[in-house]
N, C-alpha and C positions, 0 to 999 in steps of 0.2 A: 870247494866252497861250502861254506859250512851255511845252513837253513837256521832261522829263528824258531826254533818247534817252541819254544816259552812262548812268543807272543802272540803262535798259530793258538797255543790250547786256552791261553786268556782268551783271548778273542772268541773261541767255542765257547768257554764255562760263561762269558757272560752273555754271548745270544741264549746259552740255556736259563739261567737265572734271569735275564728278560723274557725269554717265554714263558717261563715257570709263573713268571710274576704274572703277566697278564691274563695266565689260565686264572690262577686263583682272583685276582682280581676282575673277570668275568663270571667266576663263580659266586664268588662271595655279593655280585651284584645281582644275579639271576636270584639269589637264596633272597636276597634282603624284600625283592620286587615280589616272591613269591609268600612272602610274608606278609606284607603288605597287603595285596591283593588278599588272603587268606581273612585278615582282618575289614579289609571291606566285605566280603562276603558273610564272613559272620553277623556282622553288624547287619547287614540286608536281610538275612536271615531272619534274627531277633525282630528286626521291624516288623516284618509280615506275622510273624508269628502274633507279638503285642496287637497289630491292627486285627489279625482274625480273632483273636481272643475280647478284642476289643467288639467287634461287628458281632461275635456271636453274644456276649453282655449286651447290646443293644436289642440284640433280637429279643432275647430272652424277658427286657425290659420291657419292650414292645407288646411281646404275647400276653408279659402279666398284666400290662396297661389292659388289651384288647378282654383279658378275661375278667377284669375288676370293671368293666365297661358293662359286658355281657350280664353278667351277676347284678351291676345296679339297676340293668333295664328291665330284669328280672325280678326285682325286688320292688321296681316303682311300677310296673305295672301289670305281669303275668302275676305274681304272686298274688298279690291284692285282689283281682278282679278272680279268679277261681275261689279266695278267702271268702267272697261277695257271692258265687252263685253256690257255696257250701262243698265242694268239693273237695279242699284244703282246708284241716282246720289247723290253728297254730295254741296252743298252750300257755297263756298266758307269763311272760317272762320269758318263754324259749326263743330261740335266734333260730333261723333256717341253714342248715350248712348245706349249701346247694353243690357241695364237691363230693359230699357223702353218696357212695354207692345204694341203689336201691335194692332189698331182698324180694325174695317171691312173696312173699306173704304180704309185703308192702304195697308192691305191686296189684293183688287181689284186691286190699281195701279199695286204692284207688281206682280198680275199672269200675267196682261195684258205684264209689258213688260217681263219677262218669255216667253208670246207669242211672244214676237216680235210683239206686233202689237199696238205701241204706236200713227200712223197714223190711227189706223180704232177707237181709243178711242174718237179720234177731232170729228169724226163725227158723235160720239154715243150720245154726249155732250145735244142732242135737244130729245133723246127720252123718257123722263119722263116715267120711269118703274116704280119709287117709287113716293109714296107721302111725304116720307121726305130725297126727294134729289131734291132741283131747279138745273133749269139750266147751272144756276148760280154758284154752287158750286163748289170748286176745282177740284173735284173727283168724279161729276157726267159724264163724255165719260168713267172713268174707272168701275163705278160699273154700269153703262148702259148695257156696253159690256159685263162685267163678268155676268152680271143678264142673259145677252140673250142666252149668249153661256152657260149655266148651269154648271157655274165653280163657283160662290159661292149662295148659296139657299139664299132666301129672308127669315126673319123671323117671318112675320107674312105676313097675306096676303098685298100687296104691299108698306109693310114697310122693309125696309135694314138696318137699326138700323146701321148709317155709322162711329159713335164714340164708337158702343160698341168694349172691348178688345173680339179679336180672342180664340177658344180653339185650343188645339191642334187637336181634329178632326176633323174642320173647315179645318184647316190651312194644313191638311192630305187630306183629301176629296178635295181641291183643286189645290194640285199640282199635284193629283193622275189624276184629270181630265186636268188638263193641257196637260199632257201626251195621251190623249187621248180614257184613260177609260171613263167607261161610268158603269150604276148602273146595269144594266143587265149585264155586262161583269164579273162581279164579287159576286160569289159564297157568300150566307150569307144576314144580314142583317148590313145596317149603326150604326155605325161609324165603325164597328168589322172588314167589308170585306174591306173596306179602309184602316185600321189599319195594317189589314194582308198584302195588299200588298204592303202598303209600304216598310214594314219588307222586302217581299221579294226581293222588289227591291233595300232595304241598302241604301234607304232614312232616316230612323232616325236613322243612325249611327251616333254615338258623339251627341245623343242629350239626356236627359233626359227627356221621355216622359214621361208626365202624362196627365194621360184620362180626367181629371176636371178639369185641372191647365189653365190657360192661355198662349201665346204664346209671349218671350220679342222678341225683335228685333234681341239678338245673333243666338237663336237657328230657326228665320226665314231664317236669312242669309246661316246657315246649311244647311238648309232643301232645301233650294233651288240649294246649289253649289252640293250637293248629287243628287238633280233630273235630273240637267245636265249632270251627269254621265250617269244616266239610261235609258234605249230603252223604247219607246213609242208603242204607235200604230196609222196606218195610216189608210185615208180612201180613197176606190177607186171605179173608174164605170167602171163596165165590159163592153165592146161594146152591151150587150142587156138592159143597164140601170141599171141591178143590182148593189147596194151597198154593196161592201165585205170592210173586218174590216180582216188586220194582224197585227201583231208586227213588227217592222223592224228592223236589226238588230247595224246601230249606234246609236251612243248617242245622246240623245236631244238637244247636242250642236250643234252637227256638223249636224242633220237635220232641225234643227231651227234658226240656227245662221251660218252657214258653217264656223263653227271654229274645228277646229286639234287638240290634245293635242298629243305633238312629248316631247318624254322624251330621255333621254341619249344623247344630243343634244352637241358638242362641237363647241362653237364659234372662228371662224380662224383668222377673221376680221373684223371690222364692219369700215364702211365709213360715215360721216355725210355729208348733201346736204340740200336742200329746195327746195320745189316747189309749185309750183297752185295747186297740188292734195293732200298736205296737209301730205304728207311723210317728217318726219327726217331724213332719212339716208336707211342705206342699211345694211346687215349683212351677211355676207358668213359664213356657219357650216358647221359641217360632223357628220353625221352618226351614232354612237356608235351602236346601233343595228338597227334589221328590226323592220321598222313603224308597226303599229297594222292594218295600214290599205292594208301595201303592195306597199307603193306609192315609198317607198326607201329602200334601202340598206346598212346593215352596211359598211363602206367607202365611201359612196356617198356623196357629196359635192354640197352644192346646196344655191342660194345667195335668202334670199329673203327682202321686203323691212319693212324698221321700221316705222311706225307710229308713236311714241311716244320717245319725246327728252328724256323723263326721261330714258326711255329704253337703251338709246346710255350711258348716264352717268353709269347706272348700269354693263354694259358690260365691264367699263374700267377697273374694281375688279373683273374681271370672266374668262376671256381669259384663252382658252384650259381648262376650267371646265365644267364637264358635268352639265350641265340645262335641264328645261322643257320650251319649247315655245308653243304659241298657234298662231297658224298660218289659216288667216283667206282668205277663198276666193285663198288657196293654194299659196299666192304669199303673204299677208303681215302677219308680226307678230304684233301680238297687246297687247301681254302680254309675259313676260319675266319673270320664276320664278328659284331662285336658287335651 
């Protein structure tokens, strides 16, 4: 009997070429789905990518808003009010670049006038402390005097390094001694025990310290309308000669500068005049509450005189608004803030 082997091996060759087919036709689907897929994942990808690029352009948006913020409240009322007790002057024409880093030599000028003692700087002018400050230089009576009164440290032995930028422990340790500390008054060692009290005194408030960063021009301006707020310390001789060291309890304004800071202040009237003592006008207020210091009463009324013509223009948009005046030598105002 003779077997069909022809129809046995068709029947083989085509279960193979159906299996063959269905392999590759299972492949060819795995590949297509892994493409696919491949392509949504890319896309997912790109997305996050655009959205984090995108949130970090916001933030970045954000900061420059929050620093174009910082700068104008710095411009409308720290700047001006230092301009008003002479401690900042500005140049007639010049703009303040409050991102500009401060030098040491800069930094001198400004503790001296902090001190109020921009006459004892003229005279400091001939004492050659460093050997790279001549006599001759701008800002040699100011870093003379700061060198003597131990308000800013020389950097190497009688070199002042007068163009290097300030750090912020520099520019701490020097307003801290302004004030009238001293390195044995305070617990610790440098820059840490400086650092701490400034803290405690709410001198680097609104500033972003950093221990290694340098110091620009905005956050010096800070740093200093802050130490005018804070109590110092004074020094006294007892009738046996002894030196004692307290705290006092007003602000370094008003013991340094004999200026006032009178808030809830309502303008009743103000009068414009001139004279040879360099007065604009006059101002009659009242009261809104009691003074911090006890010198008035809420409902009390009391005239004192304007120094500054711009002051009398600003007053014409404030009338019966409570303000803040600073009243200097208890009889003139020399700054008007809304």
């Amino acid at each position: 009997m003779r077997k069909n082997f022809g129809g046995i091996i068709l029947i083989v060759v085509c279960q193979i070429v159906l299996l063959t087919g269905m392999a590759f036709a299972d492949v060819s689907g795995n590949q297509d789905t892994y493409l696919s897929q491949k392509t949504i994942n890319s896309n997912v990808v790109e997305k996050i990518e655009n959205k984090n690029t995108e949130e970090e352009a916001n933030k970045e948006k954000i900061n420059e808003l929050y620093v174009e913020l910082a700068d104008e409240k710095l411009l409308k009322n720290v700047l001006p009010r230092l301009e008003a007790f002479g401690i900042v002057k500005k140049t007639p024409g010049e703009e303040h670049d409050l991102k500009k880093e401060v030098t040491r030599e800069q930094l001198a000028k400004l503790m001296i006038a902090v001190l109020n003692m921009e006459k004892e700087a003229k005279d400091a002018q001939n004492l050659n402390l460093y050997t790279d400050i001549s006599a001759d230089r701008w800002s040699a009576g100011y870093v003379n005097l700061a060198g003597s009164l131990g308000i800013i440290d020389e950097k190497d032995e009688g070199v002042f390094s007068p163009e290097e930028s300030v750090t912020y422990p520099e520019a701490i340790a020097g307003l801290i001694r302004v004030l009238g500390y001293k390195d044995e008054f305070l617990p610790g060692s440098w820059p840490g025990n400086y650092i701490a009290k400034a803290a405690d005194l709410d001198i680097t408030d609104d500033v972003e310290f950093n221990p290694s960063g340098v110091v620009d021009r905005g956050d010096i301006l800070i740093l200093i309308n802050n130490t005018l707020k804070a109590s110092g310390i004074e020094k006294t001789v007892e009738d046996d000669g002894a030196i004692m060291y307290s705290e006092y309890n007003d602000t370094f304004l008003k013991k340094k500068f004999g200026i006032d800071k009178y808030d809830g202040v309502k303008i009743l009237k103000a009068k414009k005049y001139v004279n040879n003592e360099g007065e604009a006008g006059e101002v009659k207020v009242e009261f809104s509450n009691d003074t911090y210091d006890g010198k008035y009463k809420i409902g009390d009324v009391k005239i004192f005189k304007l120094l500054n013509e711009s002051d009398l223009e600003k007053l014409e948009d404030i009338f019966a608004e409570e303000i803040t005046v600073y009243v200097k030598d208890e009889i003139k105002v020399i700054y008007i803030e809304e």
